[in-house]
PDB file with SEQRES, HELIX, SHEET and CRYST1 records, atoms N, CA, C and O in Angstrom:
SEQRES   1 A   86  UNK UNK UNK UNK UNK UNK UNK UNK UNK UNK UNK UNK UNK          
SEQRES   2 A   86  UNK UNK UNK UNK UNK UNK UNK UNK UNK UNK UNK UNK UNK          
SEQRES   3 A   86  UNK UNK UNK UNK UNK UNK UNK UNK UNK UNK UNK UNK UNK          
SEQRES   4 A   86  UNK UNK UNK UNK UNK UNK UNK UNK UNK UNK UNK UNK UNK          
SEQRES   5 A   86  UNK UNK UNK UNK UNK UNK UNK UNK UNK UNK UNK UNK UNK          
SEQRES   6 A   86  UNK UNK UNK UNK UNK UNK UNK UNK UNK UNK UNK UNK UNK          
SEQRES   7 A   86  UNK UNK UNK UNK UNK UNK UNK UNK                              
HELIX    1 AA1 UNK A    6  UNK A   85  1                                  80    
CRYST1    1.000    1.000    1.000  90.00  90.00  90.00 P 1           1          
ATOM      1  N   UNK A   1      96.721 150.846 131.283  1.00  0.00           N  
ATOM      2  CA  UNK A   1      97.137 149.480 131.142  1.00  0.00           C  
ATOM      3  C   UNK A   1      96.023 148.561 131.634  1.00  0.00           C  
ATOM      4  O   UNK A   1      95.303 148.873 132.583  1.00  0.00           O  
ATOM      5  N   UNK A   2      95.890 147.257 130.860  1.00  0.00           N  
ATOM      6  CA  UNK A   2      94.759 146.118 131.242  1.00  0.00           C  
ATOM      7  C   UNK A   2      95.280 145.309 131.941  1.00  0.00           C  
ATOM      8  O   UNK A   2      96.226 144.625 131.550  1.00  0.00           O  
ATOM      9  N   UNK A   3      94.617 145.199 133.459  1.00  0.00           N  
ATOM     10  CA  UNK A   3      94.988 144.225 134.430  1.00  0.00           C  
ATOM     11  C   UNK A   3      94.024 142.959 133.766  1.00  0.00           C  
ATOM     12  O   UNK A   3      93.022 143.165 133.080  1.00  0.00           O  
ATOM     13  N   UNK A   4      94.629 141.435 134.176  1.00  0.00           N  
ATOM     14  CA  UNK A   4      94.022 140.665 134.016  1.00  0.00           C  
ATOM     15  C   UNK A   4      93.362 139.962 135.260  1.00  0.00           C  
ATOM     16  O   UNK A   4      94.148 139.880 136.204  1.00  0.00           O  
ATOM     17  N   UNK A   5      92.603 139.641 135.404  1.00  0.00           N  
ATOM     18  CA  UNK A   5      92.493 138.934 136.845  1.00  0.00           C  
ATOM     19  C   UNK A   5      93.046 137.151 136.501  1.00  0.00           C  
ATOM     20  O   UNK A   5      93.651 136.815 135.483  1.00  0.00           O  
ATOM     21  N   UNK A   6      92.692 136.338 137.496  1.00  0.00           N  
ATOM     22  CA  UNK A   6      93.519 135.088 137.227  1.00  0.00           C  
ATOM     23  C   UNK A   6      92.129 133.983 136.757  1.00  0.00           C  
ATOM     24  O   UNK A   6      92.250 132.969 136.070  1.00  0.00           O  
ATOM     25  N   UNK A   7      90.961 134.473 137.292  1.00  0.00           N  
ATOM     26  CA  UNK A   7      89.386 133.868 136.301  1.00  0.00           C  
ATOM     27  C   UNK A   7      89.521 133.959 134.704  1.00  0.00           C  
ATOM     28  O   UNK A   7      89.390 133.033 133.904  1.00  0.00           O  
ATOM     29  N   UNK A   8      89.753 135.024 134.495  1.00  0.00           N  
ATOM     30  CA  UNK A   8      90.216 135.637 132.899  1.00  0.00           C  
ATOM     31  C   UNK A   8      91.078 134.842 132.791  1.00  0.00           C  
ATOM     32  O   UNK A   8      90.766 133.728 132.370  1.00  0.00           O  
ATOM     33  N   UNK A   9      92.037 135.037 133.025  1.00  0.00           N  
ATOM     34  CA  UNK A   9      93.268 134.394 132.619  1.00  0.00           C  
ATOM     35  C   UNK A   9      93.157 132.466 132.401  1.00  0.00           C  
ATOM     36  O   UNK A   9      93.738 131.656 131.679  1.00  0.00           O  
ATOM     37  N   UNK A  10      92.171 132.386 133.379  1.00  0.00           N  
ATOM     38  CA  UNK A  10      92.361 130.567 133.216  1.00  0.00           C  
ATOM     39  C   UNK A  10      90.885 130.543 132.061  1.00  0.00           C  
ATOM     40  O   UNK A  10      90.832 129.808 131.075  1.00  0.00           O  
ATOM     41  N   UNK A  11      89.944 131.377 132.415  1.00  0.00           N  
ATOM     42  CA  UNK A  11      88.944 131.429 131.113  1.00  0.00           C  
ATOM     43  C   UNK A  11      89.532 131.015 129.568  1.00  0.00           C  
ATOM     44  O   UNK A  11      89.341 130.116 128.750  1.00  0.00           O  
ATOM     45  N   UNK A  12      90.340 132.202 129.686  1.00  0.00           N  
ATOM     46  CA  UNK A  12      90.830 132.183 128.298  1.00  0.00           C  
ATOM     47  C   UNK A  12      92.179 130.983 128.153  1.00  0.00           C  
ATOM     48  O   UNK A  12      92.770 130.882 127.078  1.00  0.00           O  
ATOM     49  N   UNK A  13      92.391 130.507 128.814  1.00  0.00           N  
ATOM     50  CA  UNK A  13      93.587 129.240 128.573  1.00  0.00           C  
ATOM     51  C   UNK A  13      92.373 128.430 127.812  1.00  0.00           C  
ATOM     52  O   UNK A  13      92.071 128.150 126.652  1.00  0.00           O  
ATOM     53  N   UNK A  14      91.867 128.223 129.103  1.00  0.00           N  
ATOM     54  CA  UNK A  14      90.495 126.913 129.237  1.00  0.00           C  
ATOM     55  C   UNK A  14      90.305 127.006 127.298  1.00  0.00           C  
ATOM     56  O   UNK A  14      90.832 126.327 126.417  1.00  0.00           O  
ATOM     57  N   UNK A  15      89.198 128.304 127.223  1.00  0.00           N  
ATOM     58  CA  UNK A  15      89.170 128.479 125.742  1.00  0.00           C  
ATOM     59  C   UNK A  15      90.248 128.114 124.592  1.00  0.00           C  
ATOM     60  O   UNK A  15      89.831 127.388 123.689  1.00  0.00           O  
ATOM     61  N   UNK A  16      91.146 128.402 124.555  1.00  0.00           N  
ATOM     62  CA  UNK A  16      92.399 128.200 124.079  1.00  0.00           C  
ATOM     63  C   UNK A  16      92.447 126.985 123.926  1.00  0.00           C  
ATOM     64  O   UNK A  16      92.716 126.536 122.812  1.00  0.00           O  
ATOM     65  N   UNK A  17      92.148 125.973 125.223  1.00  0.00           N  
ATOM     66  CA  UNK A  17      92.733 124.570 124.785  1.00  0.00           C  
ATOM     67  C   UNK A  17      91.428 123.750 124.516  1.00  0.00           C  
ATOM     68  O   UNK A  17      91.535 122.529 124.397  1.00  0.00           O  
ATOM     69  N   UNK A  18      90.348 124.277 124.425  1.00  0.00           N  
ATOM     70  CA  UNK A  18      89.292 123.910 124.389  1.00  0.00           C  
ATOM     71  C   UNK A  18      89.123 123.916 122.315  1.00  0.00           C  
ATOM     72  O   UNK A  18      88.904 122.886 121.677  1.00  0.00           O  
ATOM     73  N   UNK A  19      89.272 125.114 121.767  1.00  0.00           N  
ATOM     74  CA  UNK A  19      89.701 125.398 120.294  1.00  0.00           C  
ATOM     75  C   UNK A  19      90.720 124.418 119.919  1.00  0.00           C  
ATOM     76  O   UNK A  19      90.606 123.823 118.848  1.00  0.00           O  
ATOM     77  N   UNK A  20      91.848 124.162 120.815  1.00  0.00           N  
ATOM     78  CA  UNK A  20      93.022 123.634 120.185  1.00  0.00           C  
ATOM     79  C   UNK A  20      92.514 122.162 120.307  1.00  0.00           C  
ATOM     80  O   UNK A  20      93.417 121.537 119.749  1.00  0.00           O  
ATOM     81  N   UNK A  21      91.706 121.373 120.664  1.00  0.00           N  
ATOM     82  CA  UNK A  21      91.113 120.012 120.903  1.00  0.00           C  
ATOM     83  C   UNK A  21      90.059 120.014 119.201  1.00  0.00           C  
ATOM     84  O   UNK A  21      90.175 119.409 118.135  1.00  0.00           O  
ATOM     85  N   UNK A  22      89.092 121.031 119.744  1.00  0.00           N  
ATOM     86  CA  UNK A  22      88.616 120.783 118.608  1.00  0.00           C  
ATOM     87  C   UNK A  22      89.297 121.068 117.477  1.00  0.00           C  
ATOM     88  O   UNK A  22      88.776 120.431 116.562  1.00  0.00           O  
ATOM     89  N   UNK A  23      90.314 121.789 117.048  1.00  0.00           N  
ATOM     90  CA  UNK A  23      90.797 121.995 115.640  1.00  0.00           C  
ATOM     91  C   UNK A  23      91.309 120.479 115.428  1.00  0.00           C  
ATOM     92  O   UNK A  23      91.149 119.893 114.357  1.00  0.00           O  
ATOM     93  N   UNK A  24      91.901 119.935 116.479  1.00  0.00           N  
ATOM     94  CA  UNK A  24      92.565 118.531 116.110  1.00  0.00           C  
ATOM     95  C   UNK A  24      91.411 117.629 116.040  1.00  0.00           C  
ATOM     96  O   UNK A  24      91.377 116.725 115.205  1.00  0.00           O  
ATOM     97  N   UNK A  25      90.532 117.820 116.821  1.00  0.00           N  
ATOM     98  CA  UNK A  25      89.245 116.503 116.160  1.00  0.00           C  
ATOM     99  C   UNK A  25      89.024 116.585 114.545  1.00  0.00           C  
ATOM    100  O   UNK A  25      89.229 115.720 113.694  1.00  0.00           O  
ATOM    101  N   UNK A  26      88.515 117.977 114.407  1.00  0.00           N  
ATOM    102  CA  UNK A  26      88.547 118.681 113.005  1.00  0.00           C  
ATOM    103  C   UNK A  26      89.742 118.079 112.221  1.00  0.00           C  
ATOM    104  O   UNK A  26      89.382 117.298 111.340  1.00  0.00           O  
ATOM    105  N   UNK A  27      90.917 118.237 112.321  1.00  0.00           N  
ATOM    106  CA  UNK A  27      91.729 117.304 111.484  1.00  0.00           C  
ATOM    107  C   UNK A  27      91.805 115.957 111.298  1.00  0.00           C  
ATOM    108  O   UNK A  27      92.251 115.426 110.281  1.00  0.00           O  
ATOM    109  N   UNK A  28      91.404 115.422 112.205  1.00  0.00           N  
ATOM    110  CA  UNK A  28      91.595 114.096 112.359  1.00  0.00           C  
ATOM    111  C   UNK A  28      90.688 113.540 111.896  1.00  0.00           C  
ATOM    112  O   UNK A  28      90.941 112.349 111.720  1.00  0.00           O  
ATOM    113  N   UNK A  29      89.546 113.882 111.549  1.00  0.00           N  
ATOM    114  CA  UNK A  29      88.233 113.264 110.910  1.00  0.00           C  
ATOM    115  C   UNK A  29      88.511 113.566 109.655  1.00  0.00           C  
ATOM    116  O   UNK A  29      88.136 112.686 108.880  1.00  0.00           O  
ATOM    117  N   UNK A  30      89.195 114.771 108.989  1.00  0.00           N  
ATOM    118  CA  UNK A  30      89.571 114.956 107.757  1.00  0.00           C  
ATOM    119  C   UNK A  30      90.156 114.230 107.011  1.00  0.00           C  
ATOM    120  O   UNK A  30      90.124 114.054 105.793  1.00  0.00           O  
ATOM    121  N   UNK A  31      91.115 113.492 108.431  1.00  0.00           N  
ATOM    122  CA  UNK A  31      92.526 113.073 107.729  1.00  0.00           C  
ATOM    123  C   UNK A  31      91.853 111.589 107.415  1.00  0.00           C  
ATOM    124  O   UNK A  31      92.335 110.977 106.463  1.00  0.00           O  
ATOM    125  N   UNK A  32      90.763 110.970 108.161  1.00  0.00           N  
ATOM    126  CA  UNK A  32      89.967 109.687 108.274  1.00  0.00           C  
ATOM    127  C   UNK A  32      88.850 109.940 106.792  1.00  0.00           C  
ATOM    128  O   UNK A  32      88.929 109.089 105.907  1.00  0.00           O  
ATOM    129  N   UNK A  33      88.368 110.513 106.702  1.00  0.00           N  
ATOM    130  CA  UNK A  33      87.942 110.918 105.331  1.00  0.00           C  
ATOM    131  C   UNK A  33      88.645 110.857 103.949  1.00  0.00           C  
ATOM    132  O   UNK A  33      88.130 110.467 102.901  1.00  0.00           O  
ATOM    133  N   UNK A  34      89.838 111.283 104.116  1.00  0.00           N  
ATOM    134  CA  UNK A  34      90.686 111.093 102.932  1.00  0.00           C  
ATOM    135  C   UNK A  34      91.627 109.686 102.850  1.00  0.00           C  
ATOM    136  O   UNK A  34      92.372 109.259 101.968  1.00  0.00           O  
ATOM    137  N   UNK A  35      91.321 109.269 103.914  1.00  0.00           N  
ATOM    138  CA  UNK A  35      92.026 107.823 104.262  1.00  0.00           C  
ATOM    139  C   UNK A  35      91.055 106.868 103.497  1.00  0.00           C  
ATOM    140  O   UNK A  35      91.429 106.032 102.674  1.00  0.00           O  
ATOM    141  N   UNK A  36      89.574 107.126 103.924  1.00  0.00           N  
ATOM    142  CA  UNK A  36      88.584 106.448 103.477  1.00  0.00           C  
ATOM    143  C   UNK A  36      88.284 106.220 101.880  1.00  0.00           C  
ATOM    144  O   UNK A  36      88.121 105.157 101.283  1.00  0.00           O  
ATOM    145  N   UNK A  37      88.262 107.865 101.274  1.00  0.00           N  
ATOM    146  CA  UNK A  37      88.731 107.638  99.954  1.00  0.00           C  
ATOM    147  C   UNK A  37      89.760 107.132  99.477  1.00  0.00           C  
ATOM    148  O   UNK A  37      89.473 106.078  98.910  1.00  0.00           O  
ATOM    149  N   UNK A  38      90.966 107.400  99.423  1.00  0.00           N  
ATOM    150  CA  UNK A  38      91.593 106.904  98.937  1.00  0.00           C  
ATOM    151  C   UNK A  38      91.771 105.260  99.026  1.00  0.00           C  
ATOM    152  O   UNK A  38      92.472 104.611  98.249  1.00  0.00           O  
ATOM    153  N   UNK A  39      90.992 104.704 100.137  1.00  0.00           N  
ATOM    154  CA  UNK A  39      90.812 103.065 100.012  1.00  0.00           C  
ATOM    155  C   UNK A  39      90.027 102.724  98.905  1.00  0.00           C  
ATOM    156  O   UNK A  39      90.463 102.019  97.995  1.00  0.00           O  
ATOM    157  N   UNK A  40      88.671 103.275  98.934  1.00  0.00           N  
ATOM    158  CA  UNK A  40      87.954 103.149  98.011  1.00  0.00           C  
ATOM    159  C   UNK A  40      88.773 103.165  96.608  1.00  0.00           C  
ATOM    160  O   UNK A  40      89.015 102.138  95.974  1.00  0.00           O  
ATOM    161  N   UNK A  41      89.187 104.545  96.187  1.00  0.00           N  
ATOM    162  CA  UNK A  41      89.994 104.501  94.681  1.00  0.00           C  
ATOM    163  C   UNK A  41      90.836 103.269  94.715  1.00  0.00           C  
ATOM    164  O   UNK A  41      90.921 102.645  93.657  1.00  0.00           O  
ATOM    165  N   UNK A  42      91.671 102.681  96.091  1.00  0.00           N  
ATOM    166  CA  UNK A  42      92.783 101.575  95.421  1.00  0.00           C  
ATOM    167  C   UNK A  42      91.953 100.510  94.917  1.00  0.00           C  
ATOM    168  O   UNK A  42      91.996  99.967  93.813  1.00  0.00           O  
ATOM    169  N   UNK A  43      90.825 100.192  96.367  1.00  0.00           N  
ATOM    170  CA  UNK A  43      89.786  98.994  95.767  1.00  0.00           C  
ATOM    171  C   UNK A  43      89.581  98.635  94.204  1.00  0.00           C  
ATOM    172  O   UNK A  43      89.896  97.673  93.504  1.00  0.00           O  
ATOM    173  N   UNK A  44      88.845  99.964  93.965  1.00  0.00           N  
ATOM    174  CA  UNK A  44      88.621 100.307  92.528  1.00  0.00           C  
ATOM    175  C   UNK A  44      89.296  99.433  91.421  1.00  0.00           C  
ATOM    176  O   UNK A  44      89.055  98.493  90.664  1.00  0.00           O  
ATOM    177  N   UNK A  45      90.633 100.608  91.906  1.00  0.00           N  
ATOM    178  CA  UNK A  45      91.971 100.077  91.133  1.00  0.00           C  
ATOM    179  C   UNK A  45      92.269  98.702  90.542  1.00  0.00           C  
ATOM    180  O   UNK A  45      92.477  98.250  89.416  1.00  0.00           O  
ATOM    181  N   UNK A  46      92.184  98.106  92.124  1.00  0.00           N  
ATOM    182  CA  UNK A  46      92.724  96.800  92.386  1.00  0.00           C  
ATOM    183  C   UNK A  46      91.379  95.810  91.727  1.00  0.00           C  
ATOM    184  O   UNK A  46      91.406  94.630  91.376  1.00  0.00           O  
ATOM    185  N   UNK A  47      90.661  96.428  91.724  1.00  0.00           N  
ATOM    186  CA  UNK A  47      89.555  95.304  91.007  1.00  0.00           C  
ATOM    187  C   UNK A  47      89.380  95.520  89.570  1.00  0.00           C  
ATOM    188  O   UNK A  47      88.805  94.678  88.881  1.00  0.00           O  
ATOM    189  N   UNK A  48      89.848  96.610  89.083  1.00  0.00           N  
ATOM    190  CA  UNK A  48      89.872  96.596  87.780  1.00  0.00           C  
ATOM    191  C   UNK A  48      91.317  95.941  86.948  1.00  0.00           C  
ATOM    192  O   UNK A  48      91.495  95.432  85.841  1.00  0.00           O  
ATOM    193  N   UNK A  49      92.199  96.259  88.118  1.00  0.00           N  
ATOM    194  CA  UNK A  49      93.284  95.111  87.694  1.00  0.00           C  
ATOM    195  C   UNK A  49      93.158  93.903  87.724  1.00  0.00           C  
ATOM    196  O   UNK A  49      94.023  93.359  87.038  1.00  0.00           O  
ATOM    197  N   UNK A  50      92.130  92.868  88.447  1.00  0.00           N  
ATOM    198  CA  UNK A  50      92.350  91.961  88.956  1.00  0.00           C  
ATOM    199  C   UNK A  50      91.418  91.349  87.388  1.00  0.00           C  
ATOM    200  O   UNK A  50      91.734  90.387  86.689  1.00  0.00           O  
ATOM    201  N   UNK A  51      90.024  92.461  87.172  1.00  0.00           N  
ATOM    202  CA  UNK A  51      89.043  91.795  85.842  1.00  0.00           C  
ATOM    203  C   UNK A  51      90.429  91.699  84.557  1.00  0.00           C  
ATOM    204  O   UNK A  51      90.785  90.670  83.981  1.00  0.00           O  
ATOM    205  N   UNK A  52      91.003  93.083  84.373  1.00  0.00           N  
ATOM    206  CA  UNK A  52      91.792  92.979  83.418  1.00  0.00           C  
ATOM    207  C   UNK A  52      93.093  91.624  83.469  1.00  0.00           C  
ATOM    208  O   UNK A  52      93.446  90.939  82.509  1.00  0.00           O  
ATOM    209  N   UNK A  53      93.448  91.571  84.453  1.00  0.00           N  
ATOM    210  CA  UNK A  53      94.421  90.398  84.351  1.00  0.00           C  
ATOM    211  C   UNK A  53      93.466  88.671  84.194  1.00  0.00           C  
ATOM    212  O   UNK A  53      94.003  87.602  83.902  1.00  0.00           O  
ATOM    213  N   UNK A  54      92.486  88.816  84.391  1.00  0.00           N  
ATOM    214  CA  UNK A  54      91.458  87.621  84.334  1.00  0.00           C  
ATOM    215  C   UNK A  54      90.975  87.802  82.865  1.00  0.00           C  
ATOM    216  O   UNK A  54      90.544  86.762  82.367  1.00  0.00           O  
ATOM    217  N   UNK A  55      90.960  88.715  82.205  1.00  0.00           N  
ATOM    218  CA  UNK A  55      90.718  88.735  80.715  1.00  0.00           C  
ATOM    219  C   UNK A  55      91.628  88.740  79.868  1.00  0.00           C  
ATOM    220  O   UNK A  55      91.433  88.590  78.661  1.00  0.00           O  
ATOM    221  N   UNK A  56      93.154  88.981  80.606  1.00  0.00           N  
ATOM    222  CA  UNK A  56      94.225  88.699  79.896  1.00  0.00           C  
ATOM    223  C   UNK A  56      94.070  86.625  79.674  1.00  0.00           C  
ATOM    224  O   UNK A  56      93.919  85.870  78.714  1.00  0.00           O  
ATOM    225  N   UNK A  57      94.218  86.467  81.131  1.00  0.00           N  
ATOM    226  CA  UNK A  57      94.316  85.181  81.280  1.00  0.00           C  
ATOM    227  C   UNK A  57      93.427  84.266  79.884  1.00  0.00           C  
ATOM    228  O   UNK A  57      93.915  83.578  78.987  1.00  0.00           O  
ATOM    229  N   UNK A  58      92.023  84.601  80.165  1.00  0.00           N  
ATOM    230  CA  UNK A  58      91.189  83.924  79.362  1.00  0.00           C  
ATOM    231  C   UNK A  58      91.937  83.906  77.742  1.00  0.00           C  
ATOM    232  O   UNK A  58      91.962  82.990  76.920  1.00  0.00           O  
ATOM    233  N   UNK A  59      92.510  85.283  77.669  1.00  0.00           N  
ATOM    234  CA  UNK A  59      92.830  85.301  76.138  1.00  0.00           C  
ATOM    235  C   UNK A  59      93.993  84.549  75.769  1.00  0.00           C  
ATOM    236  O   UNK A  59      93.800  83.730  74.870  1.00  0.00           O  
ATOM    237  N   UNK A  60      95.000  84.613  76.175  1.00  0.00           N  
ATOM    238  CA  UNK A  60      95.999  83.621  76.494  1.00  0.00           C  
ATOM    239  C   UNK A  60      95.818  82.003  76.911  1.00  0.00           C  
ATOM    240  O   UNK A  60      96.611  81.093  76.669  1.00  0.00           O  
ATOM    241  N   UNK A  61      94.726  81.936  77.505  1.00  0.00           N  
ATOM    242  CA  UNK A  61      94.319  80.155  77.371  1.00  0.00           C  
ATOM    243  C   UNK A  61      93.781  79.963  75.560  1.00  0.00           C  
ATOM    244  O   UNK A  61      94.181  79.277  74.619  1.00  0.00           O  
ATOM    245  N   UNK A  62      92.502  81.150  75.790  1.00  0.00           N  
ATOM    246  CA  UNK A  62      92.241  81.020  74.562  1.00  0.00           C  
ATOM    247  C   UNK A  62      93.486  80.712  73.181  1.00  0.00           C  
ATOM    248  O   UNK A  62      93.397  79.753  72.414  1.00  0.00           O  
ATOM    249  N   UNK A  63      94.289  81.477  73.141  1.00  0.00           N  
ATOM    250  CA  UNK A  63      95.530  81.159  72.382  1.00  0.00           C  
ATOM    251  C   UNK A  63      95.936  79.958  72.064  1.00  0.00           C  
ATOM    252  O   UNK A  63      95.878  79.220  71.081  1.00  0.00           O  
ATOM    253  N   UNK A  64      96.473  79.930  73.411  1.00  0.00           N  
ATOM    254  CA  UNK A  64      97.207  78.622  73.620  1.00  0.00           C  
ATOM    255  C   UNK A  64      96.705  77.419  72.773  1.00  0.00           C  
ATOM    256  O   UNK A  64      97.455  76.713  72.098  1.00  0.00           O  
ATOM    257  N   UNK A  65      94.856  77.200  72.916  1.00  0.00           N  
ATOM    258  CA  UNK A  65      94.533  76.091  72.727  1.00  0.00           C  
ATOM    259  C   UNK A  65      94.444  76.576  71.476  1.00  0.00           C  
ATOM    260  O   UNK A  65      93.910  75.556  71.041  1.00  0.00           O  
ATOM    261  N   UNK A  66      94.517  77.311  70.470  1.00  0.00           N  
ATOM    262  CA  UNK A  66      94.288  77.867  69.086  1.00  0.00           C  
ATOM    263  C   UNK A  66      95.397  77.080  68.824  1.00  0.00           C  
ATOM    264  O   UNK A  66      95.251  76.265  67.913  1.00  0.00           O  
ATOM    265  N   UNK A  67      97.129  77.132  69.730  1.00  0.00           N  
ATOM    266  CA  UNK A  67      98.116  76.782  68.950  1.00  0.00           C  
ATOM    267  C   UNK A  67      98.261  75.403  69.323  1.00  0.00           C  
ATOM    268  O   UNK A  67      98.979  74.721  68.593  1.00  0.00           O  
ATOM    269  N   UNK A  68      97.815  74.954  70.142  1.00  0.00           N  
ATOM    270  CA  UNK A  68      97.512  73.295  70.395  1.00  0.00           C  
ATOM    271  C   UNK A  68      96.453  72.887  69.419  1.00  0.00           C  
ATOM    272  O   UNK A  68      96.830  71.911  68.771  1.00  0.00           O  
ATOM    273  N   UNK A  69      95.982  73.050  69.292  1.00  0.00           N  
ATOM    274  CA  UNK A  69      94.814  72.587  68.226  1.00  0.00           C  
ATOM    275  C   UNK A  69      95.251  72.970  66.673  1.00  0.00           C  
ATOM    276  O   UNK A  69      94.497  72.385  65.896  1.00  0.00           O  
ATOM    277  N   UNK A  70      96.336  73.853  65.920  1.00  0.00           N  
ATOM    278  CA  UNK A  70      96.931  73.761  64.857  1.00  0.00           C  
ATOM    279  C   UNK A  70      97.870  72.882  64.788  1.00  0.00           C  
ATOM    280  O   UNK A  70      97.975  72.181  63.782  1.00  0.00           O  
ATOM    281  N   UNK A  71      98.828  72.747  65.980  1.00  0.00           N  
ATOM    282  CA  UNK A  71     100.216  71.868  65.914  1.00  0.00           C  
ATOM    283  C   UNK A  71      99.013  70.521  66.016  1.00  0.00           C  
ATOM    284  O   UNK A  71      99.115  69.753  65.059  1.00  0.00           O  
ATOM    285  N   UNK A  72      98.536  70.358  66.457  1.00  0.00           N  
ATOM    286  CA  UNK A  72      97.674  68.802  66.586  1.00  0.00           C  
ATOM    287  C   UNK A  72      97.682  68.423  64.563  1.00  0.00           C  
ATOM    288  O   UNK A  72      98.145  67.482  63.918  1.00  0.00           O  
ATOM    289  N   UNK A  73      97.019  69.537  64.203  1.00  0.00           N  
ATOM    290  CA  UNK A  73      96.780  69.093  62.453  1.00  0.00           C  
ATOM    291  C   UNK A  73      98.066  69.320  62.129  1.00  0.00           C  
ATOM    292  O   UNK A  73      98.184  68.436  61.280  1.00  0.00           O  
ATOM    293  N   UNK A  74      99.282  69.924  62.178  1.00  0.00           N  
ATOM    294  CA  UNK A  74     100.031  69.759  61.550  1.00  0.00           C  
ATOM    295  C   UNK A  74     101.110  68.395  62.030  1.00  0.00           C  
ATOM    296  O   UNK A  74     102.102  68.100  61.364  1.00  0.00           O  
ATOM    297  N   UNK A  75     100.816  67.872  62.931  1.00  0.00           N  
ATOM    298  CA  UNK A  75     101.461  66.893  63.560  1.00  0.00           C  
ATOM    299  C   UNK A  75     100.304  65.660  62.673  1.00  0.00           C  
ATOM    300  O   UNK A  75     100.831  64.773  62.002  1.00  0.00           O  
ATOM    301  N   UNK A  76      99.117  65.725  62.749  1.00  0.00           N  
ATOM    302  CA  UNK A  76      98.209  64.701  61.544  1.00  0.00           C  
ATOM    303  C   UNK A  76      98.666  64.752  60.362  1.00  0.00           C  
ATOM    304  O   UNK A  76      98.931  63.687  59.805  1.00  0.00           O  
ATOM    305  N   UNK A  77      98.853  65.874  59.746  1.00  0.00           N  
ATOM    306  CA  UNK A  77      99.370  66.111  58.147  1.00  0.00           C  
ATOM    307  C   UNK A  77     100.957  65.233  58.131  1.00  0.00           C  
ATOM    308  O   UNK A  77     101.096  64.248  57.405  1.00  0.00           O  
ATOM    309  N   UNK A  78     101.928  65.672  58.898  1.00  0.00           N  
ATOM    310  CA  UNK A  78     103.547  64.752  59.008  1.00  0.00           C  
ATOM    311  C   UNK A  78     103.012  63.762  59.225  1.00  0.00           C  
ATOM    312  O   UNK A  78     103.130  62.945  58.312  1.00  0.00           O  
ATOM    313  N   UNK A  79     102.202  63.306  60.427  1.00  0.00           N  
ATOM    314  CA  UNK A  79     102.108  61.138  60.316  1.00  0.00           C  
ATOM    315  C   UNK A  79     101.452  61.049  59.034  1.00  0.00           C  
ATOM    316  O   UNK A  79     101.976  60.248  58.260  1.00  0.00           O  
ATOM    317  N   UNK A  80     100.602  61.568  58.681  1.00  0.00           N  
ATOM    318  CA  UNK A  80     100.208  60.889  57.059  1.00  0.00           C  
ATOM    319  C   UNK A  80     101.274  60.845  55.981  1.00  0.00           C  
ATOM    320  O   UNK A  80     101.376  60.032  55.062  1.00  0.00           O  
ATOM    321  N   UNK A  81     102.043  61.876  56.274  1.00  0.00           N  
ATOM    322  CA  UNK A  81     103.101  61.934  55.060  1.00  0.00           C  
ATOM    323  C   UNK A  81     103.909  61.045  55.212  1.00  0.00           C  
ATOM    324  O   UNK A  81     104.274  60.409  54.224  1.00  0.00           O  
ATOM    325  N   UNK A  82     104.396  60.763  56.441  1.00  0.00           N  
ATOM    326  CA  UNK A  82     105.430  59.673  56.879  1.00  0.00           C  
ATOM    327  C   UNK A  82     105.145  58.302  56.675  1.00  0.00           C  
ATOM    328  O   UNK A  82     105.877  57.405  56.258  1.00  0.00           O  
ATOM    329  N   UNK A  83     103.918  58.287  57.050  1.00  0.00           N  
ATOM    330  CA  UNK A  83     102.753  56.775  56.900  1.00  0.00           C  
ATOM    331  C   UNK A  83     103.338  56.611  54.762  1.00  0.00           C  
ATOM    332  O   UNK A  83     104.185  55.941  54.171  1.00  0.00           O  
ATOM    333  N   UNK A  84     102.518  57.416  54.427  1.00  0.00           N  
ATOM    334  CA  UNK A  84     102.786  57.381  53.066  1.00  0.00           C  
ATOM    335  C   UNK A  84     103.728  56.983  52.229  1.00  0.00           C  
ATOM    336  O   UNK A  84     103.655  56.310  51.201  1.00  0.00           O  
ATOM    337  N   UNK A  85     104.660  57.491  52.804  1.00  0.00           N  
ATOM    338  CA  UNK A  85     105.893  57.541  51.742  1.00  0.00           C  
ATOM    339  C   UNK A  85     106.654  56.192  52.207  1.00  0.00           C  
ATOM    340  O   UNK A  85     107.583  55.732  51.543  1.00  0.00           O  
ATOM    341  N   UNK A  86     106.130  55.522  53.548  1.00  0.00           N  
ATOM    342  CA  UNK A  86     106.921  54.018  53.714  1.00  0.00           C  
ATOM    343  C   UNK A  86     106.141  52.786  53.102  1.00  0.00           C  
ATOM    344  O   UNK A  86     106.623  51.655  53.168  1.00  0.00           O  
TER     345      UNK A  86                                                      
END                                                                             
């Protein structure tokens, strides 16, 4: 049978909690790494939503004034007709 002495015995705790510190630094920088990416991808995200909704916008002003600027001539064409016919 293996006697332990109590040097051994606190050696190997010591070790033990010495591993168990670093495995958790080791995670924790992992977990800060994947934190880091995944900011980056939302950034991304969020800025490609932000161009696309700013190119929606433009196209939709653009519109707009397409249909302001037809109702304008068809609102010229009725006063002439109206003008006319009195």
């Amino acid at each position: 049978m293996t006697s332990f002495k109590v040097d051994d015995v606190t050696k190997i705790a010591k070790d033990a909690l010495y591993v168990g510190v670093g495995l958790g630094v080791i995670g924790f920088q992992k977990i800060q790494v994947q934190r880091n990416e995944l900011q980056k991808q939302l950034k991304g995200q969020v800025g490609g939503a932000r161009e696309q909704v700013g190119s929606l916008s433009k196209a939709i002003d653009d519109r707009v004034k397409l249909v302001e600027e037809r109702l304008q001539g068809v609102e010229g064409r009725v006063r002439s007709m109206v003008n006319g016919a009195s």
